[in-house]
ZAMARGU-4260 file (C-alpha; in steps of 0.2 Angstrom, whole numbers, plus 5000, padded with zeros to 4 digits):
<rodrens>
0) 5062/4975/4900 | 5068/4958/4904 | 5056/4948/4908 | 5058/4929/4915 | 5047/4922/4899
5) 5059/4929/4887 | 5074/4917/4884 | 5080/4931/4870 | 5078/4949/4871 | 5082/4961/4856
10) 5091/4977/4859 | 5097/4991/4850 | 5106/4998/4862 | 5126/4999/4861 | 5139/5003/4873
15) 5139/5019/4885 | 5119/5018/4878 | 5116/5000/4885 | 5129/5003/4903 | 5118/5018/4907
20) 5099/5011/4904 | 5094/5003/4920 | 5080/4992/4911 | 5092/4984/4900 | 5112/4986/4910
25) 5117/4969/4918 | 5134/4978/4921 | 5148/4964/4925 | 5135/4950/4921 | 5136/4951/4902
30) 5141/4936/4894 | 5155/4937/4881 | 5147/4935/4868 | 5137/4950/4871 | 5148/4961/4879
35) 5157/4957/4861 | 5141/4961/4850 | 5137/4976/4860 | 5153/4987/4861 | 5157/4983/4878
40) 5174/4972/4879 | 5184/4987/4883 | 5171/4995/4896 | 5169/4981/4907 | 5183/4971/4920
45) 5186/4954/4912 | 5176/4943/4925 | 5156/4936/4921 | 5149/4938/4936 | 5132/4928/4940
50) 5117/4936/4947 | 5122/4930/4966 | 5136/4937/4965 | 5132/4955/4959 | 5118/4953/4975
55) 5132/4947/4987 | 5145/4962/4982 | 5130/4976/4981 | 5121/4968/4999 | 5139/4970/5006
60) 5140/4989/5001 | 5123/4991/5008 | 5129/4987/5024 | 5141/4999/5025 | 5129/5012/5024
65) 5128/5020/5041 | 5109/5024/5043 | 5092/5021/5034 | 5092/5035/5024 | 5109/5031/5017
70) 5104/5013/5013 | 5088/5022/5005 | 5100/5031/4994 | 5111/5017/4991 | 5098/5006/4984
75) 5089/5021/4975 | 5107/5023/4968 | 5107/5004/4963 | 5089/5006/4953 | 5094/5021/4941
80) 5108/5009/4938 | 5103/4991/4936 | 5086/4989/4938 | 5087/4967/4938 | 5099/4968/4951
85) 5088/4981/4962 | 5076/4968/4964 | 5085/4954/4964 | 5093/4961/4979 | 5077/4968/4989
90) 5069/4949/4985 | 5082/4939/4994 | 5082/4951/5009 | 5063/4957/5008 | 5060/4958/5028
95) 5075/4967/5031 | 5073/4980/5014 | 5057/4983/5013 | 5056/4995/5030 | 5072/5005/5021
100) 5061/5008/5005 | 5045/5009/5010 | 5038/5012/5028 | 5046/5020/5039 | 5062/5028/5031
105) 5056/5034/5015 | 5044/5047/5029 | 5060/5052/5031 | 5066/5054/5012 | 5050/5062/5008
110) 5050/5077/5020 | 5069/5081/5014 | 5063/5080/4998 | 5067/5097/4990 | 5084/5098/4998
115) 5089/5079/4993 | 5084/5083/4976 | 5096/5077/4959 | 5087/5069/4947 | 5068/5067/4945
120) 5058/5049/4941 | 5041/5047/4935 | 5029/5061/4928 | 5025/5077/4936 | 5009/5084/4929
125) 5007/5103/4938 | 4991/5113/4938 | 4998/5130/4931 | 5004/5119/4914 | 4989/5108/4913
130) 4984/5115/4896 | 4998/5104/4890 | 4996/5088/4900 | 4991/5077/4887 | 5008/5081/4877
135) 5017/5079/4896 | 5007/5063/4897 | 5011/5054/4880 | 5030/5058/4880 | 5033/5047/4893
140) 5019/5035/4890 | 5018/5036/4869 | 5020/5016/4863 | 5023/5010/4882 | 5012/4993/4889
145) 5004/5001/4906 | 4997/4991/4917 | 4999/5002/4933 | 4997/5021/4936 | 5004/5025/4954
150) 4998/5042/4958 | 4997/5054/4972 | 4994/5072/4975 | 5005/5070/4992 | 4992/5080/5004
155) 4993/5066/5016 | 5007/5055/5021 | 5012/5042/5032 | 5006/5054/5047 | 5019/5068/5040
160) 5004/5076/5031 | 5004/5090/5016 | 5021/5087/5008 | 5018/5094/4991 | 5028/5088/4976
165) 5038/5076/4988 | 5027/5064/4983 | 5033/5053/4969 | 5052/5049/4973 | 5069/5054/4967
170) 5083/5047/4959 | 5096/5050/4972 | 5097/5046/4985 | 5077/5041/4990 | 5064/5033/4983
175) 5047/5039/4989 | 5028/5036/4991 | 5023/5032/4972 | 5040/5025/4965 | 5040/5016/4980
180) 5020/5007/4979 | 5027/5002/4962 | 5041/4995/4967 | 5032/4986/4981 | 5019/4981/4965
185) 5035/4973/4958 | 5044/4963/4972 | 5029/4955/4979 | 5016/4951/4967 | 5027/4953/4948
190) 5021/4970/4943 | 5031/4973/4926 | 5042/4987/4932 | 5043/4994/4914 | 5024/4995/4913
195) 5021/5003/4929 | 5020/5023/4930 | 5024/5035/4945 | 5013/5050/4946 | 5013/5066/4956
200) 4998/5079/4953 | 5007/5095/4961 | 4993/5107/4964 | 5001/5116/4978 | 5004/5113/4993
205) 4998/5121/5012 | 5012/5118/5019 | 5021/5133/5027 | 5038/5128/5028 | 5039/5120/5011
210) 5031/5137/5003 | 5043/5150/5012 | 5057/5136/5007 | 5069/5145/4994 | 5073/5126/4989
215) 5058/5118/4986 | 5056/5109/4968 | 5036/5111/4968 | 5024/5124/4962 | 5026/5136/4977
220) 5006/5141/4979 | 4993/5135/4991 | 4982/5121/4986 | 4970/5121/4972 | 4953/5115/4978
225) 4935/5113/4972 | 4931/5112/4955 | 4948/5118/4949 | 4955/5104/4958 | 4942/5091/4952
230) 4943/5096/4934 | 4962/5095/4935 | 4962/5076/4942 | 4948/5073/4929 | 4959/5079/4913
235) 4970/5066/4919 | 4959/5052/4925 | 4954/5052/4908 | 4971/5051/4900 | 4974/5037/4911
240) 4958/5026/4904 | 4959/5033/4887 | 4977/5026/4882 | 4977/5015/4896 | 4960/5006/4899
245) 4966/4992/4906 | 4979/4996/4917 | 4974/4998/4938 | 4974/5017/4943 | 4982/5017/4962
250) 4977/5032/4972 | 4991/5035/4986 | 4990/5048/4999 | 4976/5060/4993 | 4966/5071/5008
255) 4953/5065/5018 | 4941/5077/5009 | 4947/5068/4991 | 4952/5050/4994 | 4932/5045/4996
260) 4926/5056/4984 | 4939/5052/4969 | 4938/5035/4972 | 4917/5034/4973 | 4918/5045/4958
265) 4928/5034/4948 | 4926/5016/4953 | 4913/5011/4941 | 4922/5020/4927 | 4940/5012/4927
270) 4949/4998/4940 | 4956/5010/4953 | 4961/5005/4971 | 4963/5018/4985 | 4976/5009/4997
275) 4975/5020/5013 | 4955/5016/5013 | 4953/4999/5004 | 4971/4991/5006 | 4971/4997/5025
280) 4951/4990/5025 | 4957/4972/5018 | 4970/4967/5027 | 4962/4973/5043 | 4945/4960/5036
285) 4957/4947/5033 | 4966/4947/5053 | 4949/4949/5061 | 4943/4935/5050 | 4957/4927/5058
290) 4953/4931/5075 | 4936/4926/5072 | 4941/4909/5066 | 4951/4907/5084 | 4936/4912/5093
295) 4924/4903/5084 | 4912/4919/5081 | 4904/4928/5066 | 4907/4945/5059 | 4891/4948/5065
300) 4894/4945/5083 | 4908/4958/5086 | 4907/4976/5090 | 4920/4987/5084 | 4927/5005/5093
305) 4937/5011/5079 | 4947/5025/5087 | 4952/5037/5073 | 4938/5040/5057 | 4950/5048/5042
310) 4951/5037/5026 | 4960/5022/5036 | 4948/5022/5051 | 4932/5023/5037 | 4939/5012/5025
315) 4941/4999/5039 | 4923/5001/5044 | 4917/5000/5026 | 4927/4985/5023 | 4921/4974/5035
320) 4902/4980/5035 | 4903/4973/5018 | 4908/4958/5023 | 4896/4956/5034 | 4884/4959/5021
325) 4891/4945/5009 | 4898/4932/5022 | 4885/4935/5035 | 4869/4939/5024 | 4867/4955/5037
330) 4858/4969/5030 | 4867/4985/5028 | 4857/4994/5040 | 4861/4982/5054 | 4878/4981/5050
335) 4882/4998/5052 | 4875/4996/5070 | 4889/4983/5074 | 4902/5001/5072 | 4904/5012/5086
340) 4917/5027/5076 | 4927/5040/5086 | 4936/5055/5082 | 4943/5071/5088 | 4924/5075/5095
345) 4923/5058/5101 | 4909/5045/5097 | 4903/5050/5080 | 4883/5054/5087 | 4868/5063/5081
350) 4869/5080/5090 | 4887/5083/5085 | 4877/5090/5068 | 4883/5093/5051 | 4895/5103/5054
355) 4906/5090/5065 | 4901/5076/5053 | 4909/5071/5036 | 4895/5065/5025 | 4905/5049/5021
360) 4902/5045/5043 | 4884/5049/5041 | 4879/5030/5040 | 4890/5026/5055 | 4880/5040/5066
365) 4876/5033/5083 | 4859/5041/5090 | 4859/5052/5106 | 4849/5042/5118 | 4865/5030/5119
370) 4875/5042/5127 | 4864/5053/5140 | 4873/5047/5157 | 4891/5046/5149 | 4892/5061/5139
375) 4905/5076/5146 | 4899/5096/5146 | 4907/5097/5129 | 4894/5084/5121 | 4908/5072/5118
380) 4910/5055/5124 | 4931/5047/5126 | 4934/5032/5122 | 4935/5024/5139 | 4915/5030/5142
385) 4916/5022/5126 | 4923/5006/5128 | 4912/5004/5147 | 4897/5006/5138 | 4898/4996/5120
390) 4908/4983/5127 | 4920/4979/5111 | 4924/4962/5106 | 4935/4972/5093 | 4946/4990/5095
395) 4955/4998/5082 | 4966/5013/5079 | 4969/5021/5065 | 4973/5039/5073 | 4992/5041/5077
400) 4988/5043/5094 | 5002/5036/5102 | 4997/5030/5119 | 4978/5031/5115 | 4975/5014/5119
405) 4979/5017/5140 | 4980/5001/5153 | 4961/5008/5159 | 4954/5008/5141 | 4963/4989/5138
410) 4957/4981/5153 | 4941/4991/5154 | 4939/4980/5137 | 4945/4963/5144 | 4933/4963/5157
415) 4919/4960/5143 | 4926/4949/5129 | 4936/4932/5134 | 4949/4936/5119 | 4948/4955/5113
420) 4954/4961/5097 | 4966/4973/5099 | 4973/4983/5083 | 4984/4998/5087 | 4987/5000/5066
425) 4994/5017/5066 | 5010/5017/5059 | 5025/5021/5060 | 5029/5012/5078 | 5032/5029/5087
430) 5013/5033/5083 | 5006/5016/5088 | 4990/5018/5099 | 4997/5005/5110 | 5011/4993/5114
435) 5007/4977/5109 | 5018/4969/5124 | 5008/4979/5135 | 4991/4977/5130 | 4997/4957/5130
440) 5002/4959/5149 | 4987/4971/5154 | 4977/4958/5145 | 4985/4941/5154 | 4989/4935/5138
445) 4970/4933/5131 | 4971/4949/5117 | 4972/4942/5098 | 4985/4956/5093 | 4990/4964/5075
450) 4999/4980/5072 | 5003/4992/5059 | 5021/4990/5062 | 5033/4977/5066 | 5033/4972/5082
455) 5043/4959/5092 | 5035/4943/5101 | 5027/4944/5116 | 5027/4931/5131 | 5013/4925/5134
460) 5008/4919/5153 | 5012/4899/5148 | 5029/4903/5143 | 5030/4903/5124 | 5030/4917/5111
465) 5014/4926/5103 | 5019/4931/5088 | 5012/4950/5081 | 5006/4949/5068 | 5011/4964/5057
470) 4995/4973/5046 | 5002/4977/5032 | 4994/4983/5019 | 5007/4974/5007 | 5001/4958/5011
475) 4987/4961/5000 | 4986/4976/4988 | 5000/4970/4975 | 4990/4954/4976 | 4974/4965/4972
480) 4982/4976/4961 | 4992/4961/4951 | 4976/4950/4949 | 4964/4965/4942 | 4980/4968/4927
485) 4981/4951/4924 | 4963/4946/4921 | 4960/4965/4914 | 4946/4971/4925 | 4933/4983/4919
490) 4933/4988/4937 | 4938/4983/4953 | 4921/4978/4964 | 4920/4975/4983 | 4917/4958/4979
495) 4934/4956/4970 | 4940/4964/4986 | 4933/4952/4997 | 4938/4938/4990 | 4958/4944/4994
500) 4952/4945/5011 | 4945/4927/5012 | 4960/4921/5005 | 4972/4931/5017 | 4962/4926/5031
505) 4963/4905/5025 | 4982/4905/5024 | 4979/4912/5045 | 4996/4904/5055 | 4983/4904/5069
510) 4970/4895/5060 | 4983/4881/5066 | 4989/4888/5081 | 4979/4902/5091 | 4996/4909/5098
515) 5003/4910/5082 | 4999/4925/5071 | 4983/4932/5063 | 4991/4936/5048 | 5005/4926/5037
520) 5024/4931/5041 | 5029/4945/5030 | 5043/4935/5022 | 5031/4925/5015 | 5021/4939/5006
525) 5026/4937/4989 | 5018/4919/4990 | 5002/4927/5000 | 5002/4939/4985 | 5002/4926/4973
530) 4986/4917/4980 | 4978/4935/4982 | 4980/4938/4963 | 4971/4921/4958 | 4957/4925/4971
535) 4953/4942/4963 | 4957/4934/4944 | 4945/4922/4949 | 4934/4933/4955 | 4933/4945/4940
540) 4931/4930/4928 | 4916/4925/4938 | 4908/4941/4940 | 4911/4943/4921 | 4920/4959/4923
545) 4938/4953/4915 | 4943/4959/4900 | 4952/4942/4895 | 4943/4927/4888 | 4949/4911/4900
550) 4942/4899/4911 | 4941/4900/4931 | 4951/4885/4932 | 4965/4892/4920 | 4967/4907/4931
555) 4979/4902/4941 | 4991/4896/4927 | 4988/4913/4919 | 4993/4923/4934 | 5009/4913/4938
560) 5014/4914/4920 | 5011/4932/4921 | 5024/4937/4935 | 5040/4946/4932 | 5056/4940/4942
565) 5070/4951/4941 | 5082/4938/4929 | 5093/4942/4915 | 5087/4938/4898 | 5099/4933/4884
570) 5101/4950/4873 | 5104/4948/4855 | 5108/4965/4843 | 5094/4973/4833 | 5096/4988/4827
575) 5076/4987/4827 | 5074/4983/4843 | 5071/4991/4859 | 5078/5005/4864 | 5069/5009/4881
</rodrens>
């Protein structure tokens, strides 16, 4: 693959061969000289075009696209063709893409999936044909560099839920959950695309429409579970750190009941990161350590209700309990006591038993005695009994409850904090637990607001603009992600984790300006990315967990050096040379 530290690339590839590879095809911007050494003179209009100009002609023809999903397909369409100019393209217009091939359209691409269906991209590894997975697995992988595996078994996305094999992405027209977390990988942190890997473990699927579809491409059969299921994810962990030891493992959209278990199972093994619990966790850290910094206070001092306890709701709890513990010096105990978690029975509190509580909540269980004269004849206590009685500093939602977050919960909450934290994260913005222009009005302008979506500016009593800011998760796993492949991290430690969020936090807009956002512009997030990398590099050289010999001051050249940009390199013919 073209890469920005390679002035001279040698291919063997020759005309219709070279025009058709998307790693290596620079279409009307081949030189002269090249299109005469590789066969292309009479393939080709006469014009060299420049980079800029391929981007101006192909951003022109993505506007006359009529809706997201078509722009989804033209740029899908774009990537199996060039794949330099893909991202070229998606970088000079990052803000407006990104939403058309990531979050929220590609909800869309993947619930037509079957019916959109033309060519297939990454691996697909199925449960019936798992006796040959290691064949599957090296005859896409045999003499490749991978430094990130993107998988998924698709059982819970972006609020759509259990979607089967529509997981990984297509080829035309979109591009879905684990081609697109690489492709994001790519544009904001310099993730090789040629040494990342989309994976989809189809092992069923429960969903009823998709199995009584006559058009769906998966296995059609209800979900494996138990130990078939973990023996099947096992065969192909281990593939992963056996050919790959140190490349980052990415988990994406795995079910409650797996995502904690698969990443507690395997994160002292090999570097994986589970982005719904740890990505969603540190960003979330990183804009309440920036609220914190406006309001002067400690992690310690705040009380969180955080509405909605899946895998987003618990990694967010998790993530900030341990920073608690390293920033503050809290014991893990005591921390804990700072969470007040809800879910469809309410409160999360002793009486509700076993039966009603996940063992990964267990250590967030509030006792009994707290609740006696709030409680309703169901043994359940709502979040406004909730919010009356704790008295938040901090509420969060992670429960694609739209509307959740009412005017009586907002300013039941305002009436004991002077600047509430108010995070309505659930995304997309149909699902969103609360406006963010309203809870600023219901507020009188005191909230210290971030959402999962983008939202626009609200007006503040004084006149000017409060900014939203937007809690993407891509402001900081690429960054997390890049800086464990860079420095080769054994694993990937909480500590590592942490130190993204500190540095997140630092680079605060309101640090400066308490009406300016928590979190930096997401323009800016290939620059944010940049800086996370170095932290968690830093950090693993520190901790002694890198797998590269450097010093803590060198890191930062190391990681820069190490970014891929999407640029043509000069190609030169060898029929030895690479061929994919």
């Amino acid at each position: 693959m073209p890469a920005t530290l390679r002035n001279i690339f040698r291919v063997a590839l020759r005309g219709e061969a070279l025009l058709t590879n998307p790693h290596f095809n620079k279409g009307t911007a081949f030189s002269l000289e090249e299109r005469r050494d590789f066969c292309l003179g009479g393939r080709l209009p006469s014009k060299v075009a420049t980079l800029d100009e391929q981007c101006q002609r192909a951003y022109d023809q993505l506007n006359s696209q009529e809706s997201p999903l078509h722009k989804n397909g033209f740029l899908q369409s774009l990537k199996d063709q060039n794949r330099v100019l893909y991202f070229a393209l998606l970088s000079k217009h990052l803000r407006e893409l990104i939403p058309i091939i990531y979050t929220p359209t590609e909800a869309d691409a993947i619930a037509n999936y079957s019916h959109l269906f033309r060519r297939s991209e990454g691996m697909y590894l199925t449960f019936p044909n798992q006796d040959s997975m290691e064949e599957d697995f090296l005859e896409q992988t045999r003499g490749r560099e991978i430094d990130l595996v993107v998988c998924s078994d698709a059982e819970a996305i972006l609020g759509i839920g259990d979607q089967g094999v529509g997981g990984i992405g297509v080829r035309k027209p979109p591009n879905v959950i684990s081609s697109a977390k690489s492709s994001i990988y790519t544009l904001l942190a310099g993730v090789n695309p040629a040494r990342s890997l989309a994976v989809t473990l189809d092992v069923g699927t429960d969903n009823d429409s998709l199995l009584n579809d006559e058009l769906y491409v998966g296995w059609s059969n209800k979900r494996i579970r138990g130990e078939e299921y973990d023996a099947f994810v096992d065969k192909f962990v281990q593939l992963v750190r056996k050919y790959h030891p140190h490349s980052l493992l990415h988990f994406e959209d795995f079910g409650t009941a797996n995502a904690y278990r698969l990443l507690e199972k395997y994160r002292n093994e090999h570097a994986v990161f589970n982005d719904d619990i740890q990505g969603t966790g540190a960003v979330t850290l990183a804009a309440v350590m920036a609220a914190i910094g406006v309001t002067k206070t400690k992690l310690s001092d705040q009380r969180f209700i955080i509405y909605g306890a899946g895998s987003a709701g618990l990694g967010v709890a998790r993530q900030i309990r341990d920073a608690m513990v390293l920033i503050d010096g809290f014991p893990v105990g005591e921390a804990n006591k700072r969470f007040w978690m809800i879910d469809r029975y309410g409160v999360i509190k002793e009486s509700l038993g076993p039966s009603k509580i996940r063992p990964e909540l267990e250590e967030f269980t509030r006792p009994d005695d707290e609740w006696v004269n709030v409680q309703n004849s169901d043994n359940q206590v709502g979040l406004l009994d909730a919010v009356r009685q704790v008295k938040p500093t901090v509420l969060i939602g992670c429960s694609t409850h739209n509307g959740a977050f009412t005017e009586d919960v907002i300013k039941e909450m305002a009436k004991g904090t002077e600047r509430p934290i108010i995070f309505p994260l659930s995304n997309p913005s149909r699902l969103v637990e609360v406006d963010p222009k309203d809870a600023n009005d219901w507020t009188n302008g005191k909230a210290l607001l971030a959402t999962g979506s983008p939202f626009p500016p609200c007006k503040m009593p004084n006149g000017k603009n409060y900014v939203i800011a937007e809690c993407n998760n891509a402001l900081i796993y690429p960054g997390i992600g890049f800086g464990a492949v860079v420095s080769k991290s054994k694993t990937l430690t909480d500590s590592m984790i942490i130190a993204a969020t500190r540095r997140l936090a630092s680079l605060s807009p309101a640090l400066k300006d308490p009406d300016d956002g928590l979190l930096p512009d997401f323009g800016d997030s290939p620059g944010v990315n940049l800086e996370v990398a170095i932290a968690v590099a830093e950090q693993a050289v520190e901790e002694g967990r890198a797998g590269i010999q450097c010093q803590k001051e060198d890191v930062r050249r190391l990681v820069t050096d190490a970014q891929w940009k999407p640029l043509y390199a000069e190609y030169v013919y060898d029929a030895n040379g690479e061929k994919e």
